[in-house]
C-alpha positions in Angstrom: -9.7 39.1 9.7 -9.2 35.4 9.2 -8.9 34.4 5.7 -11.0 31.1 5.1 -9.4 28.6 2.9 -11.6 26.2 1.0 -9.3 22.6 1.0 -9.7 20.1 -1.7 -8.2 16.9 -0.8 -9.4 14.9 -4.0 -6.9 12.7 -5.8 -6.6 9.4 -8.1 -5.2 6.5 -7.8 -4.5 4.5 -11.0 -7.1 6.7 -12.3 -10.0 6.1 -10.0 -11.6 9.1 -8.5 -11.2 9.9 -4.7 -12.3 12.1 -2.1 -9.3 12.0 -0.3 -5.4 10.1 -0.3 -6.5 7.6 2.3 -7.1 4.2 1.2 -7.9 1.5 3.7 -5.7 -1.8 3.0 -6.8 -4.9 2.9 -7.8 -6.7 6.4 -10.2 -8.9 7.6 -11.7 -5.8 9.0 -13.5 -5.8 5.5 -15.0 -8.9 6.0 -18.0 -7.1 7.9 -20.0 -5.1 6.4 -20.7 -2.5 9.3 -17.0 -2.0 9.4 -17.2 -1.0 6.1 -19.7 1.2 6.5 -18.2 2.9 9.4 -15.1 3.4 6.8 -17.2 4.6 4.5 -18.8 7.2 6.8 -15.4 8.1 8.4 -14.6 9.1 4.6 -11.8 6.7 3.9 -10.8 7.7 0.0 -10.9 3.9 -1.0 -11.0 0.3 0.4 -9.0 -2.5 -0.4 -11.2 -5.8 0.2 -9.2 -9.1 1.8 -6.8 -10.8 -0.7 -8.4 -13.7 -2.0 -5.1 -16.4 -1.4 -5.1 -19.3 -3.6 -3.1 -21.8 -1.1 -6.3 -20.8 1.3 -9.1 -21.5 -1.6 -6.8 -25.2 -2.1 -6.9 -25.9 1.3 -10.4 -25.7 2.2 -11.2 -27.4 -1.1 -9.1 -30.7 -0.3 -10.8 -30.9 3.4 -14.0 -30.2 1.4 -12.6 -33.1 -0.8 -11.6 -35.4 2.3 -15.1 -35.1 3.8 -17.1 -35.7 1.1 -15.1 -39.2 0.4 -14.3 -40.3 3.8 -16.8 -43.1 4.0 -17.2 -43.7 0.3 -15.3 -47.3 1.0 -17.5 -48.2 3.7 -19.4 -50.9 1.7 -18.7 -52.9 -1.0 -21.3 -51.7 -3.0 -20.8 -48.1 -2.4 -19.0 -45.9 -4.6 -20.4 -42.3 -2.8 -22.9 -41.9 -0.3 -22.9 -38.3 -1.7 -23.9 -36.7 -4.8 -21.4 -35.3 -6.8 -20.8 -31.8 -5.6 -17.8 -29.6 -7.2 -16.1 -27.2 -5.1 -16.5 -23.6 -5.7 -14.0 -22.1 -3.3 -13.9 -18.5 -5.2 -17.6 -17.7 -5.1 -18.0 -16.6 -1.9 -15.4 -14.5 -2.4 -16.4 -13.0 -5.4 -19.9 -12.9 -3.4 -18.7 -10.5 -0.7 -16.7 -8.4 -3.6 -20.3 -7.9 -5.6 -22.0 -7.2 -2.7 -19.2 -5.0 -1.0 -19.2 -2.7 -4.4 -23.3 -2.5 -4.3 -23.2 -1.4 -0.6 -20.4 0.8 -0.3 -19.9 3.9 -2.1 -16.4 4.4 -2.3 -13.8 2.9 -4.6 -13.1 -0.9 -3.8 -9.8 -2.7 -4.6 -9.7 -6.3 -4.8 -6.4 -7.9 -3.6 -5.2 -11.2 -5.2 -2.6 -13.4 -4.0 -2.0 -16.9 -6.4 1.2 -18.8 -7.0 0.0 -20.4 -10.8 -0.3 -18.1 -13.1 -3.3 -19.5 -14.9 -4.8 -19.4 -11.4 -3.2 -15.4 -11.3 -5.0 -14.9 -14.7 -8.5 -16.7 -13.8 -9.2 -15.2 -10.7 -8.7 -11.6 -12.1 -10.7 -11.7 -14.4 -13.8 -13.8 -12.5 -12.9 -11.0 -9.8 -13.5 -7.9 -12.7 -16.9 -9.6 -13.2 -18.1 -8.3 -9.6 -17.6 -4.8 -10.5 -14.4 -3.5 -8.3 -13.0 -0.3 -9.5 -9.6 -2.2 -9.6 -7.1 -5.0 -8.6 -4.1 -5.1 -6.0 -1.7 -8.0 -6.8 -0.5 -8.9 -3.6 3.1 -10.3 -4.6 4.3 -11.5 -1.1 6.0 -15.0 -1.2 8.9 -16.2 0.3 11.2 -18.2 -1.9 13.2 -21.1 0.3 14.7 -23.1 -2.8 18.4 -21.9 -3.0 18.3 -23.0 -7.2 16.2 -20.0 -7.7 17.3 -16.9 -8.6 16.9 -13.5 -7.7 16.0 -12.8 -11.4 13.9 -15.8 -11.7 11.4 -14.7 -9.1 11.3 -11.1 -10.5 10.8 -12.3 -14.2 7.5 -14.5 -12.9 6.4 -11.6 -11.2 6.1 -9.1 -14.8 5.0 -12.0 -16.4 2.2 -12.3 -14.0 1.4 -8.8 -14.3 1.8 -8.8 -17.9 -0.5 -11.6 -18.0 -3.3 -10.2 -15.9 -3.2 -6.7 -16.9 -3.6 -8.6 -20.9 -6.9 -10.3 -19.6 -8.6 -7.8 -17.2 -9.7 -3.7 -18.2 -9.3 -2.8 -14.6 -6.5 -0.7 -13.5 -4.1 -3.3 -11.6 -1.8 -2.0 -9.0 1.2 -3.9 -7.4 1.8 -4.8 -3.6 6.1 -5.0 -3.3 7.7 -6.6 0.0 10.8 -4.4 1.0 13.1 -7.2 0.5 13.7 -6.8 -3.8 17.7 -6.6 -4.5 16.8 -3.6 -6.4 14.0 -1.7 -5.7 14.3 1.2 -8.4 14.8 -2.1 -10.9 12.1 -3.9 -10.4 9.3 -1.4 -10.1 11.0 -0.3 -13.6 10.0 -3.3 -14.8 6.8 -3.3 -13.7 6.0 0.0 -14.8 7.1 -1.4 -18.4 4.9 -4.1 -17.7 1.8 -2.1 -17.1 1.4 -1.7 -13.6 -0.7 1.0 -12.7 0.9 1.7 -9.2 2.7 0.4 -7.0 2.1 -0.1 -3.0 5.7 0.5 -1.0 5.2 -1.8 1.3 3.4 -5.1 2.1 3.1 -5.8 6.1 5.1 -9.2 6.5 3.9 -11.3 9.7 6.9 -12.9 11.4 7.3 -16.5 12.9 7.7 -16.5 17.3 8.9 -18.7 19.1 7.8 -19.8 23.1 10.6 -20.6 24.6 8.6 -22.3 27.5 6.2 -24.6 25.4 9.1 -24.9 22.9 6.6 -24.5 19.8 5.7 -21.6 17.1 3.3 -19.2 17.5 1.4 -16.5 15.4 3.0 -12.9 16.0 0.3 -10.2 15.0 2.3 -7.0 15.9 1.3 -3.8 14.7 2.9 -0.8 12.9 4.3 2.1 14.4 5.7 5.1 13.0 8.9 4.5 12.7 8.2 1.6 10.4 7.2 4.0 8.1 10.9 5.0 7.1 11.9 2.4 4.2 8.9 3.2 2.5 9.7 6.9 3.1 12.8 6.7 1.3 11.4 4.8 -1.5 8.9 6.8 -2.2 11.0 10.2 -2.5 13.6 8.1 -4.7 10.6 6.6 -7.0 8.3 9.5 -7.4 10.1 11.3 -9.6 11.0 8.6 -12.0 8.0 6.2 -11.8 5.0 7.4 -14.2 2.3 5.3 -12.2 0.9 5.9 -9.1 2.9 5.6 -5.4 0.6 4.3 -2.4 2.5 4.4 0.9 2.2 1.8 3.1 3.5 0.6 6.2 3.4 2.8 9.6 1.2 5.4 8.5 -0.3 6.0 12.4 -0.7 9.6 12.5 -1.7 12.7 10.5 1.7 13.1 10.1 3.1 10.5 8.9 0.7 10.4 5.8 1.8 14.1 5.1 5.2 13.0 4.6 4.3 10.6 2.4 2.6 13.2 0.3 5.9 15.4 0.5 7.8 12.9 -0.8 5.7 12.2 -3.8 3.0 9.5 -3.0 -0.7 9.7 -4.9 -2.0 8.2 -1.1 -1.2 5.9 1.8 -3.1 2.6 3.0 -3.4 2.3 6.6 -4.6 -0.7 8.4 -2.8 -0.6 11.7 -3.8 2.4 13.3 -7.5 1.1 12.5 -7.3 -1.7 14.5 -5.1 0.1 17.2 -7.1 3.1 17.3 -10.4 2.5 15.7 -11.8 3.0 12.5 -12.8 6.7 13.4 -9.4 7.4 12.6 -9.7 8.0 9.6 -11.4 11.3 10.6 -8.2 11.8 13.0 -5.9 11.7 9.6 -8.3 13.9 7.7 -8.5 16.3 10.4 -4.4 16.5 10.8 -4.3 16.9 7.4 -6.8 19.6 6.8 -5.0 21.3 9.6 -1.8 21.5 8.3 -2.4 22.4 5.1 -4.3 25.1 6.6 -1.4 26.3 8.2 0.5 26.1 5.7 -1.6 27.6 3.3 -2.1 24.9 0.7 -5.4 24.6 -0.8 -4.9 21.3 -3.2 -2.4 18.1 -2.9 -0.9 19.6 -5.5 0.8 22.1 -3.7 2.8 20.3 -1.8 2.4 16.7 -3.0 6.4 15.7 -3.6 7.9 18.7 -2.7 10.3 16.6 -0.5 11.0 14.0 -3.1 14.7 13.5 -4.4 14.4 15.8 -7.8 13.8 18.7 -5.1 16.0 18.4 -2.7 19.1 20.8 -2.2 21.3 18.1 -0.9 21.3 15.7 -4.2 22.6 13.0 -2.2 19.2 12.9 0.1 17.9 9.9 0.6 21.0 8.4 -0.6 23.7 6.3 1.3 25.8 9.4 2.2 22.9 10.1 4.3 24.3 7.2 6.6 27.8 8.2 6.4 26.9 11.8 7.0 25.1 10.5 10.4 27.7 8.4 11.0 30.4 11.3 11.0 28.6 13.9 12.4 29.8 14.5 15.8 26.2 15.3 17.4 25.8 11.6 17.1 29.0 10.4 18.5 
């Protein structure tokens, strides 16, 4: 006689209530609100709304600026042929954020991306004012001045943190690039900082090139599975050391891949590729691997298995590690 299993797939992150481990990552995909709802009825765990990007809010207020004034000078006796009208860049933003959390009922994550830290500070807390469940700082920049330091750019980034997480009662979670000298380090600091969680990794577009019109153009490739790895490796190393929350990110495509997220210690995963590749009904794919295996397995809660795979339990206590490399390297099945 088959046995039936009851599954619970319910979780946290940074504390928030969720149905399930699968958060959807900020995209524009969340600027529509029937793709939100579709997420929402696919069962996605949580949502993370677009970042709101400060260089984007300056630019479209100086062309704001530059229209409004462009024929001020036209006559001598003009000073405006326009009444004074100040720019409010942020409120549509915080707008969709309001009206996202009213319609959709499933955690929602506002991301933030500023280079100022006043501007860091203000926007998080006009953004806690629409009622998210929490904040994602999206710390992606990309430093070209050669007098900064490695440990410059790390210190601004706790004292951003430090700063927000002071002015906000949200939970506030962390978006990392890959490219940190030392990972372990850094989200150390955080953690002493406050952080909440941490997101291993942020999806970094890269500049093309046309050979044949000899100018730049916009490369928008997607995720596949095997991008997953780095944040694989991260995740079993951090897991067992970093009291916050670990999201996964980066190449989660299939079922499967989010399981081995889970294995290696992560609270979730954020997916945002394999929505636009393969629809956002694939969310109920993910769910469906996962309820699947854990069947076969015969897990009835994350809990069973969540980090089971993460460096504290692992036989080889070098797994992970750089011997790994030099283990592949020697083994003869590879030569």
């Amino acid at each position: 006689m088959e046995v039936l299993i009851l599954l619970n797939l319910e979780t946290t992150y940074m504390g928030i209530p969720m149905k399930n481990p699968i958060v959807a990552g900020a995209s524009a995909l969340s600027s529509d609100m029937k793709n939100l709802k579709r997420l929402e009825f696919s069962g996605v765990g949580a949502i993370v709304v677009k970042s709101l990007f400060e260089e984007e809010i300056e630019l479209t207020r100086f062309k704001f600026e530059e229209e409004m004034e462009k024929f001020d000078h036209i006559h001598a006796e003009m000073t405006s042929i326009y009444p004074h009208i100040d720019y409010k860049g942020t409120q549509e933003h915080l707008y969709w954020l309001k009206k996202v959390k009213n319609k959709v009922h499933v955690p929602i994550i506002a991301s933030l991306n500023a280079h100022n830290l006043d501007t860091w500070v203000e926007y998080a807390q006009a953004i806690e004012k629409t009622g998210v469940d929490g904040l994602e700082l999206n710390f992606y920049e990309l430093p070209q001045n050669s007098d900064i330091t490695a440990e410059a750019i790390e210190r601004k980034n706790v004292e951003v943190l430090k700063s927000v997480k002071a002015a906000v009662n949200i939970p506030v979670s962390v978006k990392l690039s890959p490219y940190y000298t030392n990972m372990a380090s850094v989200v150390k600091d955080l953690e002493n900082a406050g952080a909440d969680a941490v997101i291993l990794f942020n999806r970094l577009f890269q500049p093309e090139i046309d050979i044949n019109e000899e100018e730049e153009n916009i490369s928008f490739d997607f995720s596949q599975s095997s991008d997953s790895l780095l944040a694989l490796r991260w995740t079993a190393l951090l897991s067992p050391v970093y009291k916050g929350d670990i999201i996964s990110s980066k190449g989660i495509i299939q079922g499967e891949d989010m399981i081995k997220m889970l294995l290696a210690g992560a609270q979730g995963v954020q997916v945002v590729s394999t929505l636009y590749k393969n629809g956002l009904q694939q969310i109920e794919v993910l769910l469906k691997d996962l309820e699947e295996w854990m069947k076969g397995k015969g897990y009835q809660r994350l809990e069973d298995f969540r980090g089971k795979m993460a460096k504290d339990h692992m036989k080889d206590p070098w797994a992970y590690e750089r011997s790994q490399y030099i283990k592949m390297l020697l083994s003869k099945e590879n030569l």
